[in-house]
C-alpha atoms as an extended CHARMM CRD file, in Angstrom:
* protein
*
       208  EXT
         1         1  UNK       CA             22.8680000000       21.2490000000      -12.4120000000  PROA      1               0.0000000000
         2         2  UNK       CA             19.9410000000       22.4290000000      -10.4300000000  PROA      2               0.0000000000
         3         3  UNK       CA             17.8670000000       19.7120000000       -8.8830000000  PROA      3               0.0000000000
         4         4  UNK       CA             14.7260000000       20.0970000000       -7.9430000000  PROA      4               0.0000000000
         5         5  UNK       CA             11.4300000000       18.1550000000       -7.3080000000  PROA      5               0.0000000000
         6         6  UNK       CA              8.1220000000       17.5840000000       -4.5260000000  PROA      6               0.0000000000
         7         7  UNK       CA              8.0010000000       15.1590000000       -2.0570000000  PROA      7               0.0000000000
         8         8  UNK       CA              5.7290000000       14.4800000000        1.1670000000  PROA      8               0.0000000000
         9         9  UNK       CA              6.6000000000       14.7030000000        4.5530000000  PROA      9               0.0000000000
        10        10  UNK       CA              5.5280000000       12.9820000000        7.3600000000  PROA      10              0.0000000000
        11        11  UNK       CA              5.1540000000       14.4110000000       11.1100000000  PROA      11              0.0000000000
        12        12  UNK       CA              3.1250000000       13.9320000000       14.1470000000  PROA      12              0.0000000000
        13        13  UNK       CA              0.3510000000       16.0550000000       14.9540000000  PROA      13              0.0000000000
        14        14  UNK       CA             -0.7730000000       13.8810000000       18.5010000000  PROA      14              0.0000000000
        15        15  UNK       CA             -0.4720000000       10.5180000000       20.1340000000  PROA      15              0.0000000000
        16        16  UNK       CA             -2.2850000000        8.0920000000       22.3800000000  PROA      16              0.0000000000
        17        17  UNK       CA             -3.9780000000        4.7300000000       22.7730000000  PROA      17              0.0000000000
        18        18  UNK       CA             -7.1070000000        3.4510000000       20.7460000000  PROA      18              0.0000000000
        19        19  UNK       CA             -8.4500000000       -0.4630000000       19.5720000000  PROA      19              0.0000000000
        20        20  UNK       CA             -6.1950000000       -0.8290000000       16.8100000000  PROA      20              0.0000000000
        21        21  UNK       CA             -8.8780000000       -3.2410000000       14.5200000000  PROA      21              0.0000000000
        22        22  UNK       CA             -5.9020000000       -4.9700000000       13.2830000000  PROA      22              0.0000000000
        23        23  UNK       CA             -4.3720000000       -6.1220000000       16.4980000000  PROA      23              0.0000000000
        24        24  UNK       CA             -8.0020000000       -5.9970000000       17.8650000000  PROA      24              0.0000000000
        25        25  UNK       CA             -6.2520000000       -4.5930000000       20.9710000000  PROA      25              0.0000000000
        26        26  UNK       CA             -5.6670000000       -1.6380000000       23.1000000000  PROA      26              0.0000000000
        27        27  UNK       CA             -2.6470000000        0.3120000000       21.2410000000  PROA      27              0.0000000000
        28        28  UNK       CA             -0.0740000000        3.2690000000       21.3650000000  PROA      28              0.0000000000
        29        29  UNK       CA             -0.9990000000        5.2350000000       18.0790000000  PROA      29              0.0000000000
        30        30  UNK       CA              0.7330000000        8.2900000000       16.3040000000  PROA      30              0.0000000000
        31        31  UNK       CA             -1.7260000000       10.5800000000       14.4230000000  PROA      31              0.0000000000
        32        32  UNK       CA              0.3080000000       11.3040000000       11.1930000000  PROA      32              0.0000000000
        33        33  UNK       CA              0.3170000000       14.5160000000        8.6060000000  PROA      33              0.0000000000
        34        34  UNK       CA              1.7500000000       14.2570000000        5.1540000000  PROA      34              0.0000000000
        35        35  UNK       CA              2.6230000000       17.6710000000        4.0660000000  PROA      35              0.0000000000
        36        36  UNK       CA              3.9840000000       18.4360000000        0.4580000000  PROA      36              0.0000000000
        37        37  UNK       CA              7.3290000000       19.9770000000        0.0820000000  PROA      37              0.0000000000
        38        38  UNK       CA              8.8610000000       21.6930000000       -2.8330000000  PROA      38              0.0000000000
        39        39  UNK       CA             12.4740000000       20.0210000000       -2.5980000000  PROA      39              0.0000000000
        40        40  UNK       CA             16.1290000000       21.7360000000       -3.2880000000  PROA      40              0.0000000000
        41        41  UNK       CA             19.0140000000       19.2930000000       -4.0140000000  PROA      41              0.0000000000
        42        42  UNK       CA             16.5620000000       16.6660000000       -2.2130000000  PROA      42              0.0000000000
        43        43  UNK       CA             15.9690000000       19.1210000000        0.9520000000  PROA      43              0.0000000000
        44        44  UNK       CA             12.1320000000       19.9310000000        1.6930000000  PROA      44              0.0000000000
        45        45  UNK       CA             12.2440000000       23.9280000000        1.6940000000  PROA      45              0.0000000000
        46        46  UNK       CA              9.1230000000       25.2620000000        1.1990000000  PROA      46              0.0000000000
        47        47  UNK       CA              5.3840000000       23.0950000000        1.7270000000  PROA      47              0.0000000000
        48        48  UNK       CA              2.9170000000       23.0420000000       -0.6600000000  PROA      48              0.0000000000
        49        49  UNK       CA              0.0330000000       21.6610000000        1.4720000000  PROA      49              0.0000000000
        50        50  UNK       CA             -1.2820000000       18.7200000000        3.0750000000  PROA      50              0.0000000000
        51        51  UNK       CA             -1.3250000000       15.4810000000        1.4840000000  PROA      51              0.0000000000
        52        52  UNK       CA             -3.2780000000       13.8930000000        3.8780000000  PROA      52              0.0000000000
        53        53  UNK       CA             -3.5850000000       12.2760000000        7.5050000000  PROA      53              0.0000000000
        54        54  UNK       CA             -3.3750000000        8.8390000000        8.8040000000  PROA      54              0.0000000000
        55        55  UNK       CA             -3.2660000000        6.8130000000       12.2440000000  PROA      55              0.0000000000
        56        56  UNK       CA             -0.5150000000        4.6020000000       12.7820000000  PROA      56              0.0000000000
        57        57  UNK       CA             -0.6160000000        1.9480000000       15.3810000000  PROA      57              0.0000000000
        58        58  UNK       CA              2.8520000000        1.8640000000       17.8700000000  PROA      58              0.0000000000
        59        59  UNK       CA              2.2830000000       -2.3500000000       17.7500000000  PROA      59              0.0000000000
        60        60  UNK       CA              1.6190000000       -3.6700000000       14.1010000000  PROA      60              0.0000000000
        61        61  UNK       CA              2.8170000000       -0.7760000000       11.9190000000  PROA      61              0.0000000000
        62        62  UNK       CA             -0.8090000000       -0.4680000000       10.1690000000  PROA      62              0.0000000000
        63        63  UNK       CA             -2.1470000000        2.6990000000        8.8390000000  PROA      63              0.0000000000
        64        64  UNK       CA             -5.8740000000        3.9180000000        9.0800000000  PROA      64              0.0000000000
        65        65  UNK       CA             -8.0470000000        6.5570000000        8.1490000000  PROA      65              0.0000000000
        66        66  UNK       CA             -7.8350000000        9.2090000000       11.4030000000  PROA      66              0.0000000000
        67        67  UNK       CA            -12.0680000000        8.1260000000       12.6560000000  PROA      67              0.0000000000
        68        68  UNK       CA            -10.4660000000        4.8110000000       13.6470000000  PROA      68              0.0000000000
        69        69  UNK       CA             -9.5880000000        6.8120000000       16.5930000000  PROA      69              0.0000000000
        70        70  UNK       CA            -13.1140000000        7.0810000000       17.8410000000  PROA      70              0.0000000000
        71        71  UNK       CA            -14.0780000000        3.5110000000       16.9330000000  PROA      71              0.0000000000
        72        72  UNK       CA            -14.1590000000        1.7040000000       20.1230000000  PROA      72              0.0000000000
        73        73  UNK       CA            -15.0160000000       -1.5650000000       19.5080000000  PROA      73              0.0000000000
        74        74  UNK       CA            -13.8330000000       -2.4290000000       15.5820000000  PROA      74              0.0000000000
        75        75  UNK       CA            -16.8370000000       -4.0730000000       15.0500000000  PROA      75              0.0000000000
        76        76  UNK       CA            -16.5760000000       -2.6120000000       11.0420000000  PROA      76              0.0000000000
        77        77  UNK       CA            -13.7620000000       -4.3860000000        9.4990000000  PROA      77              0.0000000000
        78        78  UNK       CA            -14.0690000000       -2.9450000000        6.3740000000  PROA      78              0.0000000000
        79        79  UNK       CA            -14.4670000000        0.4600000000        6.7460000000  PROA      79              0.0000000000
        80        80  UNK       CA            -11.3980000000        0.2980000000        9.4170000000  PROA      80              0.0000000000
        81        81  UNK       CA             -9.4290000000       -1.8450000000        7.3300000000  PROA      81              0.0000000000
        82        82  UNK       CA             -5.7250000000       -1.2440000000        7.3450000000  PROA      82              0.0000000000
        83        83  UNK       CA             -4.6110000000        1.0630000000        4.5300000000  PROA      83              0.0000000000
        84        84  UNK       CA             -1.9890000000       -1.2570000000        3.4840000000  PROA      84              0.0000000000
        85        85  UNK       CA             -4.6190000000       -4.4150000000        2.9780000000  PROA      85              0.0000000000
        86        86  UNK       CA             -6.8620000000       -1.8240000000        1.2860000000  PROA      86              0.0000000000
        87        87  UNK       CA             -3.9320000000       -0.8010000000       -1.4310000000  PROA      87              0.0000000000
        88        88  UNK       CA             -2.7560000000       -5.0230000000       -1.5770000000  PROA      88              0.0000000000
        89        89  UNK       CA             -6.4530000000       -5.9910000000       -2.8520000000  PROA      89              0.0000000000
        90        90  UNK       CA             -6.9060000000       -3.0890000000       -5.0040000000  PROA      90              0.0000000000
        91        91  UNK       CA             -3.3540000000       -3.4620000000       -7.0080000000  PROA      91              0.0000000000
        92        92  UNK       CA             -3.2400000000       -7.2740000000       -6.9940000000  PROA      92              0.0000000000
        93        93  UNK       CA             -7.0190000000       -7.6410000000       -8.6240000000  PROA      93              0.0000000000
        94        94  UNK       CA             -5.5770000000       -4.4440000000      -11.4640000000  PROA      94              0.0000000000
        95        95  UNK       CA             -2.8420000000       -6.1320000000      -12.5220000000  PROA      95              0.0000000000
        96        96  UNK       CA             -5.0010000000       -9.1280000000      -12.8330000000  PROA      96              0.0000000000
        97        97  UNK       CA             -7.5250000000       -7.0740000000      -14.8380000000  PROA      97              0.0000000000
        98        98  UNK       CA             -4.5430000000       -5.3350000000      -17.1650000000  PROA      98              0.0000000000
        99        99  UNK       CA             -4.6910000000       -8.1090000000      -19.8660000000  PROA      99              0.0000000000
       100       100  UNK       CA             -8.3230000000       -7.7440000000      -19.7850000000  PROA      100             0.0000000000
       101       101  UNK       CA             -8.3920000000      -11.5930000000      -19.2410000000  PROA      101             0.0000000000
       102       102  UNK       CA             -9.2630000000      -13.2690000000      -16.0630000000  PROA      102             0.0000000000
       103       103  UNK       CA             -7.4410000000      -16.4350000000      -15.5190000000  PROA      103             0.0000000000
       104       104  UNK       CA             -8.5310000000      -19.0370000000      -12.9320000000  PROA      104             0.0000000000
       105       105  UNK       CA             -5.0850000000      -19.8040000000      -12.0040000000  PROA      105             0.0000000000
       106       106  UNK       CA             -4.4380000000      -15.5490000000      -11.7960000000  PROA      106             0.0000000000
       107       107  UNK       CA             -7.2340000000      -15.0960000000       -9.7210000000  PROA      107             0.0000000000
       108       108  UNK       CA             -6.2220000000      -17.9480000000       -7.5320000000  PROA      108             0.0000000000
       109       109  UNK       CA             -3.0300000000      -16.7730000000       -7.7170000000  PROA      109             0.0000000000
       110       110  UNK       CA             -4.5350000000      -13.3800000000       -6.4310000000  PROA      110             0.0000000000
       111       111  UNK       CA             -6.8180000000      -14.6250000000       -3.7030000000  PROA      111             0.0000000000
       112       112  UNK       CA             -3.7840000000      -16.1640000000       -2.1790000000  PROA      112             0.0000000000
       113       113  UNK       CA             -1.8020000000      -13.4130000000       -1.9780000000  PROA      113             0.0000000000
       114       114  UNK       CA             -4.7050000000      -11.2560000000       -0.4240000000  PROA      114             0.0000000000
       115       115  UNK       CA             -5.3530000000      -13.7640000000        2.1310000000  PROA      115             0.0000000000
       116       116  UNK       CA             -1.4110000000      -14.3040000000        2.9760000000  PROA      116             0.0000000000
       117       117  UNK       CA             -0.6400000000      -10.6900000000        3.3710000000  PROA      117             0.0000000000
       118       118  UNK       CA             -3.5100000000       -9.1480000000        4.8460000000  PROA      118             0.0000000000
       119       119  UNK       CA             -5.6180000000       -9.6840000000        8.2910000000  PROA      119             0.0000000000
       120       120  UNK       CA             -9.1190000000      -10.1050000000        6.8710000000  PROA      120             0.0000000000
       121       121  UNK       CA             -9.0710000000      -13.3600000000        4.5600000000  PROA      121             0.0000000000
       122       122  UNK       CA            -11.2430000000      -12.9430000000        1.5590000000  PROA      122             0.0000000000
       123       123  UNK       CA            -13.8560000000      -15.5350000000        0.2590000000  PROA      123             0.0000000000
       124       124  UNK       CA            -13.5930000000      -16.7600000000       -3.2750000000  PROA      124             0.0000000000
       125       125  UNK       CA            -17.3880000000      -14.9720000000       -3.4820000000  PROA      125             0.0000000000
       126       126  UNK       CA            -16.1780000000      -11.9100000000       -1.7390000000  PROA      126             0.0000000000
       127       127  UNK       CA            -13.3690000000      -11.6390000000       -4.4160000000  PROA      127             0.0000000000
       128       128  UNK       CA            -15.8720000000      -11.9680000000       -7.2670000000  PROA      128             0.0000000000
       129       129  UNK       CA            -17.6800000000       -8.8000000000       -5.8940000000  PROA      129             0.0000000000
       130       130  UNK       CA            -14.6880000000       -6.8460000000       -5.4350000000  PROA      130             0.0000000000
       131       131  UNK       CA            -13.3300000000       -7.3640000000       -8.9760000000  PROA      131             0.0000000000
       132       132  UNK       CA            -16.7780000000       -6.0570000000      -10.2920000000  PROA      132             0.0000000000
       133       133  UNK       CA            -15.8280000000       -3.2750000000       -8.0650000000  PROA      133             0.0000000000
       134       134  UNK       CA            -12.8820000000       -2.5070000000       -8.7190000000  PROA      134             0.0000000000
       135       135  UNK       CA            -13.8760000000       -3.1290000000      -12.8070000000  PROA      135             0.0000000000
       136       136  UNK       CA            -16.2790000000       -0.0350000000      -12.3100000000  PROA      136             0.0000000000
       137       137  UNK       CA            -13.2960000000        1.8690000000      -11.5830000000  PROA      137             0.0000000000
       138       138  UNK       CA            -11.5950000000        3.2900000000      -14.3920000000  PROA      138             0.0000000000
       139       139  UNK       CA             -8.5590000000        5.0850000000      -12.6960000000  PROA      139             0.0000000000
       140       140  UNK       CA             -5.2890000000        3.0150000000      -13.1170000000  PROA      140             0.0000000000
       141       141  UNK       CA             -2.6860000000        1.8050000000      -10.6290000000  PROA      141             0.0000000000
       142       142  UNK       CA             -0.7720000000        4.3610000000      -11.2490000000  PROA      142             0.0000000000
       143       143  UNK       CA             -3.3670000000        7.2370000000      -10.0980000000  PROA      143             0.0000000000
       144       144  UNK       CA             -4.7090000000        4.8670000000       -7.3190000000  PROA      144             0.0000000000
       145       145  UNK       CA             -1.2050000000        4.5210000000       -6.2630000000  PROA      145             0.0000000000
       146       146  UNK       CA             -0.6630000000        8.3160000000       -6.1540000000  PROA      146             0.0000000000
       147       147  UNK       CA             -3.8360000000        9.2550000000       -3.6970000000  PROA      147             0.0000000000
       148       148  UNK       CA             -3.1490000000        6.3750000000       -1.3970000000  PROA      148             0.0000000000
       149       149  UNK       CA              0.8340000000        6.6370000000       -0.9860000000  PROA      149             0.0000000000
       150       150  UNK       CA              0.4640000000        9.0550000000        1.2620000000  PROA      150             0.0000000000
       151       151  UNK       CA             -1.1030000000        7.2960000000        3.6520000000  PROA      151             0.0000000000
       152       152  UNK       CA              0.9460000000        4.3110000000        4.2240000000  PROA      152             0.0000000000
       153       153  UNK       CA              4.2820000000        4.1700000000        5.6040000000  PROA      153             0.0000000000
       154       154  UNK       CA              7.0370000000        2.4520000000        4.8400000000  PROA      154             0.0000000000
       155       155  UNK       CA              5.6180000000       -1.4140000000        6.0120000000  PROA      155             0.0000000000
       156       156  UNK       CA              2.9070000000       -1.0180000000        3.9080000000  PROA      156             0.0000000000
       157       157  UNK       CA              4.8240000000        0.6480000000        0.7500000000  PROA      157             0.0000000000
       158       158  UNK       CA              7.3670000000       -2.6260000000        1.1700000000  PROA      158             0.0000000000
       159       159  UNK       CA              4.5060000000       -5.2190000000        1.5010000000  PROA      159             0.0000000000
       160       160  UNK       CA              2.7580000000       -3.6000000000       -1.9870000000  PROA      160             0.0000000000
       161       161  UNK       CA              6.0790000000       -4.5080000000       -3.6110000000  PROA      161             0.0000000000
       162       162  UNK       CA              6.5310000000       -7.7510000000       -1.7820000000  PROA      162             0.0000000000
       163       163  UNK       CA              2.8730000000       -8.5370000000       -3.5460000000  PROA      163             0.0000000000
       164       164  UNK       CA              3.5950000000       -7.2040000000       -6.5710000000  PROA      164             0.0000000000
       165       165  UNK       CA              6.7060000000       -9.1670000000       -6.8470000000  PROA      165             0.0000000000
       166       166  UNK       CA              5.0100000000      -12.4670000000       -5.6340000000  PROA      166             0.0000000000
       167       167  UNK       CA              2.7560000000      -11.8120000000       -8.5290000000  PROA      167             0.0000000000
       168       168  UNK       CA              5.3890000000      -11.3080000000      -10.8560000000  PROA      168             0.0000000000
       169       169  UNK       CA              7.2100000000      -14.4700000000      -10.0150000000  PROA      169             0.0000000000
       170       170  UNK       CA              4.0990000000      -16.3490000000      -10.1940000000  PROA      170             0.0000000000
       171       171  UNK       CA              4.9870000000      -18.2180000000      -13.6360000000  PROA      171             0.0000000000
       172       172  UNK       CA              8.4210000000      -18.6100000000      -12.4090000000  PROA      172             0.0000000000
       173       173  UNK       CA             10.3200000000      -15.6790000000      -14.6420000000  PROA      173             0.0000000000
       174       174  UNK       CA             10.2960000000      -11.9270000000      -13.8140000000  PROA      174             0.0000000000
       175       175  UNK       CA             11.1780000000      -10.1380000000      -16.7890000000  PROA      175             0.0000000000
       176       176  UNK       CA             12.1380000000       -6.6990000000      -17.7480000000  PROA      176             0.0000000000
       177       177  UNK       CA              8.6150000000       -5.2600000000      -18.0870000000  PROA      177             0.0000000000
       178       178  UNK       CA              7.6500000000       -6.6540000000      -14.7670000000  PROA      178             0.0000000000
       179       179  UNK       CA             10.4300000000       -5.0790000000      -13.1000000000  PROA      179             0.0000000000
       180       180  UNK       CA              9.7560000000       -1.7020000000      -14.9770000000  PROA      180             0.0000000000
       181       181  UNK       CA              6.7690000000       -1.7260000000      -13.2250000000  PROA      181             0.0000000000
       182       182  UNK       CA              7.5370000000       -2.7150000000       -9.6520000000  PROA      182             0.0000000000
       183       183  UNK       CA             10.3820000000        0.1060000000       -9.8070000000  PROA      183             0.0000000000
       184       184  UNK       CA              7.4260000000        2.5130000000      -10.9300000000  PROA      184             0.0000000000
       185       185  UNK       CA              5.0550000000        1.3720000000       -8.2590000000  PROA      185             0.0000000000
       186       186  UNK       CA              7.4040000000        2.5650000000       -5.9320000000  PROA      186             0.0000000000
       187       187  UNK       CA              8.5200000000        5.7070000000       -7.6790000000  PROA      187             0.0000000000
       188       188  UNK       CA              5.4000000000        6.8500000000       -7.1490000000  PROA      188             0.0000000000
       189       189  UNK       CA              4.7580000000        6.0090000000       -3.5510000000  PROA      189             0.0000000000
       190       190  UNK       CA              7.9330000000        8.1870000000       -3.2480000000  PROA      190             0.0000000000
       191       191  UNK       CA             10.3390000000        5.4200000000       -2.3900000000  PROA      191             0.0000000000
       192       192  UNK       CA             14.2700000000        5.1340000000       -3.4710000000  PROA      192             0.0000000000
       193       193  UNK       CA             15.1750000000        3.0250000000       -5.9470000000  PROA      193             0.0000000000
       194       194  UNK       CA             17.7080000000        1.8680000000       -3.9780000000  PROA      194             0.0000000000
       195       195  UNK       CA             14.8530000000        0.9340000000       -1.1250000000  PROA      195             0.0000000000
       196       196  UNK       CA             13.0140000000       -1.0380000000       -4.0920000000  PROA      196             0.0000000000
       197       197  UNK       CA             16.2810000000       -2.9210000000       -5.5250000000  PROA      197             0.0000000000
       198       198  UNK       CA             16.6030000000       -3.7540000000       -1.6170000000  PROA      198             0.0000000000
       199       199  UNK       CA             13.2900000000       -5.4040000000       -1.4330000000  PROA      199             0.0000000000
       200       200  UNK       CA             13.7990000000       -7.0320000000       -4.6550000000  PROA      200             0.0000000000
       201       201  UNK       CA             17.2190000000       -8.7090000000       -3.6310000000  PROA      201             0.0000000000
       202       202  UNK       CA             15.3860000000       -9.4320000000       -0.1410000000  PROA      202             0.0000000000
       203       203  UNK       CA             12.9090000000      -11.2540000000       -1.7520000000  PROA      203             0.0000000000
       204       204  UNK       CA             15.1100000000      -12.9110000000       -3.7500000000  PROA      204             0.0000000000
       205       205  UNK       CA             17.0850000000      -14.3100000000       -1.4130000000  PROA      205             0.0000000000
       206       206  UNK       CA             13.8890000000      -15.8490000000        0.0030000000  PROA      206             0.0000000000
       207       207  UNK       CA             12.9540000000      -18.0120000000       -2.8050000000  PROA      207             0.0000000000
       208       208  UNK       CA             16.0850000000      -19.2740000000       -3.0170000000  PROA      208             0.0000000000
């Protein structure tokens, strides 16, 4: 049997040191290419084009869009925000809107989880906006998932699924369905199911 398939690869095109906003320090960074590979029994033979670029700091393991480089004194939060903290409010306020039902307790729930797991704490007001924004967009997680992936690494691929499960385990039961879609979430940031199952049994572990 012949397998074959795409997947992206990362590599360094430069390095050096810039104010990393989310360590709001001087940092080591690595200026990072995805590239697109057509695959051969899992081995990246021939690329299919770039995916996209990020900056990842040396220090904290955050990933930003490549003008953070320039930025010298982080005074824009938002437009500099980590990558990762981007893709955690964006998924988390989703699957809150999937039902089509906004809960208090869910968007509590949601809020928490946002402020836990990310740098920049968000307001109870500043949420309100968001999920209007984020209700103007009609792409799902799947697509947002898919133009993002590629510029996170693996720390901000395993936090996504460390939110996703909080979320899930929320009402105390994680059920088939919610796992379906935590293994998909991954699938198609390009991680290994085994990686996923890992996190999961990590998490696990955790709680109890």
């Amino acid at each position: 049997m012949i397998i074959f398939g795409t997947r992206g690869v990362r590599s360094t095109k430069a390095t050096g040191t810039f104010n990393c906003p989310q360590c709001e320090d001087n940092r080591g960074y690595r200026h990072r290419k995805v590239t697109q590979f057509f695959t051969l029994y899992f081995i990246p033979l021939i690329p299919l084009g770039s995916k996209g670029e990020y900056v990842e700091c040396d220090y904290c393991k955050g990933t930003f869009i490549t003008k953070v480089i320039n930025n010298t004194t982080s005074s824009d939060k938002e437009a500099f925000m980590a990558m990762y903290e981007q893709a955690i409010r964006h998924v988390m306020v989703k699957i809150m809107l999937a039902d089509g039902v906004i809960d208090n307790n869910e968007r509590a729930m949601v809020q928490n989880i946002i402020n836990k797991y990310g740098h920049n704490d968000m307001s109870s007001f500043e949420l309100d906006d968001y999920i209007k924004e984020v209700q103007a967009d009609s792409s799902d997680i799947s697509t947002y998932l898919k133009n993002i992936g590629p510029s996170l690494n693996e720390h901000g691929k395993e936090l996504l699924i460390i939110c996703a499960l909080d979320v899930a385990y929320a009402d105390g039961h994680f059920d088939d369905s919610e796992r379906k879609m935590i293994m998909e979430m991954g699938a198609i940031m390009e991680m290994s199911s085994a990686h996923i199952k890992g996190i999961m049994a990590e998490f696990l572990e955790r709680l109890n």
